[in-house]
N, C-alpha and C positions, 0 to 999 in steps of 0.2 A: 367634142359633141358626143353624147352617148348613143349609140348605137340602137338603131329598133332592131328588137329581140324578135323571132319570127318561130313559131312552132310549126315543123310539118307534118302530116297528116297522111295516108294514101297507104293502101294495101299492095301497092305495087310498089318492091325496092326498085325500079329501074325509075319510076316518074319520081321518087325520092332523091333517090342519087341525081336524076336531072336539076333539080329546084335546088337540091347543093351546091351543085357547080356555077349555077347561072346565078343566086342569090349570096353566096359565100364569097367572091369575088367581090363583093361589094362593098366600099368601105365602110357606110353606114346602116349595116342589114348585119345582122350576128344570127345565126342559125344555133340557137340555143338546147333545143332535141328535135325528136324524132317518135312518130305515133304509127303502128298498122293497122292500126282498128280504133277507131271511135272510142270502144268501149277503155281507151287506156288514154283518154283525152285529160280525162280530168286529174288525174294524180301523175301525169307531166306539166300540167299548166300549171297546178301546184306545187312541185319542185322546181320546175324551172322559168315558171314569171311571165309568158311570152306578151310581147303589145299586141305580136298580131298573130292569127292560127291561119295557117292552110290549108285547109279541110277540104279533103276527095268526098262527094255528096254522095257516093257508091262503094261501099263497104260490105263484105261478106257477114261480118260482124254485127258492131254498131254500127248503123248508116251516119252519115254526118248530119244530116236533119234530127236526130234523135241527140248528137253530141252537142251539135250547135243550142237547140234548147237547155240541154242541161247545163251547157257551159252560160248562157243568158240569164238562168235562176242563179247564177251565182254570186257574190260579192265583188264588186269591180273585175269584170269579166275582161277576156281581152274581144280586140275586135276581130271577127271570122269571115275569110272571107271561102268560099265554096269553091273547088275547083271540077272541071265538069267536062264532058266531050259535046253534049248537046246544045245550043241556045236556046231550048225549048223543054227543057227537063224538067217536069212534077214536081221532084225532090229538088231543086232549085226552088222554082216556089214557095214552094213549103219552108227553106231555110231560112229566103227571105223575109216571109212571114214572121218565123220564131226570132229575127233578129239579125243575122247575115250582114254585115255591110256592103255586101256585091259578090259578083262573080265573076271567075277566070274560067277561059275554052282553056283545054289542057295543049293546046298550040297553040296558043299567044305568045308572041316575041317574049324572048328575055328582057329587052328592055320594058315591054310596057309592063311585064309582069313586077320589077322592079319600081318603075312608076306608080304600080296600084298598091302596091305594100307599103308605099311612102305619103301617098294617097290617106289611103284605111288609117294611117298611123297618126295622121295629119286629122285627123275626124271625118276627109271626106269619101261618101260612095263611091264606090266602083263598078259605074253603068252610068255608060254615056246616055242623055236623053232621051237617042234612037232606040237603043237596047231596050231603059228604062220603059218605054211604051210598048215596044214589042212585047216584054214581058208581063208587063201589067194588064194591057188588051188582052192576055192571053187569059192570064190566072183568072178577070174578073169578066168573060165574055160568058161562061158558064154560070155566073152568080144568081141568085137567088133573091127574091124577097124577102127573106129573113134573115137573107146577109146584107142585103139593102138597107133595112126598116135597122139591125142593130149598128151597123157603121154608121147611120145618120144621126141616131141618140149617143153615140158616142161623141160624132161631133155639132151638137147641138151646143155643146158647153164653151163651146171656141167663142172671144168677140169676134165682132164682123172682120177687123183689118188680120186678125189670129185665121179666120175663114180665108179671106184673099190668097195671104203667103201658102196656105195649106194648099190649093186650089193651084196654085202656080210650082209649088213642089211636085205634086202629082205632074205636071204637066215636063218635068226636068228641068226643069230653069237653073240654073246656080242663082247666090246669094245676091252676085251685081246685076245678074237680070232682072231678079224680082224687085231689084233694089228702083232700079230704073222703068218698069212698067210702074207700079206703087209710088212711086214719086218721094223715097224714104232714104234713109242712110244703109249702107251693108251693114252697118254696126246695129242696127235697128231690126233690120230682118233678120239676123242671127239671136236678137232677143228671143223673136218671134219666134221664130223655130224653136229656142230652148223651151219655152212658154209651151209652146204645144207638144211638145216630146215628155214634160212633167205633166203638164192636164191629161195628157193619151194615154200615159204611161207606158210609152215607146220608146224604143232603142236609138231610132236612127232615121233621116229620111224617106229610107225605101221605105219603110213602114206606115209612114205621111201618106206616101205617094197610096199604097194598096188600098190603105183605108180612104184615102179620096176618093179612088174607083169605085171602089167597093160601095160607095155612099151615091154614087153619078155624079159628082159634082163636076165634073170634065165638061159629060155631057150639057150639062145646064152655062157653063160656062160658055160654052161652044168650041172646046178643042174641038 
């Protein structure tokens, strides 16, 4: 089995050296390099390939909201996931936004941390449902009517059953839940979702999920 490649990130050599020891020990996890700043993301992810980045979202440098987009504009990017001290971090947001597939508390077990790079590598998010709302309640509790009115034209273009799964993405559901409210196949809702990640022109679920917010569609559903 080949190994997922993992690139780490973080201005701090001691949380580097930690993510070594706990991630390097792994038989199917290869720590491929090593990044102090954002700004040297991108020509390691170029020499060295990685599936998955571990990006510190706080950097003296490049912040990782700044790398994580730049590494998103790029040709089969890898997946990012943000690593953070707060649950309630701005620049979290904001990553998620540019495309992030999740986030780690910088004391999260080594195993789940393990679990979520296997996770991200696997295609799926890294934010459990709870989190997922927490976070999203958060980002779009301050939103605007013209963040309103443009999420809504964005997802005007969805069919209605493309509408549904979005609607239940936002909400955290995984694939067999939506599969099971929807009365559909998991292989069926994973169409969908690709369908709406090409129509959106989005990266990944959590992106689903912001722009449902963002649009009220929660609200109107009745989470």
């Amino acid at each position: 089995m080949t190994p997922i490649r993992v690139l780490l990130v973080d201005d701090d050599p001691l949380v580097r050296a930690g993510l070594r020891l706990m991630l390097g020990g792994t038989a199917d996890l290869e720590i491929v390099g090593e990044a102090a700043d954002g700004g040297e993301v991108g020509e390691q992810v170029a020499r060295t390939r990685p599936d998955v980045v571990l990006m510190d979202v706080r950097m003296p440098g490049v912040d990782g909201v700044t790398a994580t987009e730049r590494l998103r504009e790029s040709a089969d990017p890898p997946q990012v996931v943000v690593l953070t001290t707060f649950h309630a971090d701005e620049l979290v947001l904001r990553a998620l936004r540019a495309g992030a597939a999740g986030f780690l508390l910088k004391d999260t077990p080594p195993g789940e941390i393990v679990a979520a790079v296997r996770r991200v590598a696997a295609g799926d998010p890294v934010l459990s449902p709870t989190v997922a709302r927490q976070l999203i309640r958060q980002a779009t509790a301050g939103g605007t009517d013209e963040r309103q009115q443009r999420a809504r034209e964005r997802l005007a273009g969805l069919a209605e059953r493309e509408r549904e799964v979005a609607v239940r993405v936002g909400r955290g559901l995984a694939n067999a839940q939506i599969a099971a409210e929807l009365f559909m196949s998991v292989a069926t809702v994973k169409a969908h979702v690709s369908r709406i990640l090409a129509k959106l022109g989005l990266t990944n679920r959590v992106q689903i999920a912001l722009l449902a917010h963002d649009a009220g569609l929660l609200e109107q559903d009745g989470a």
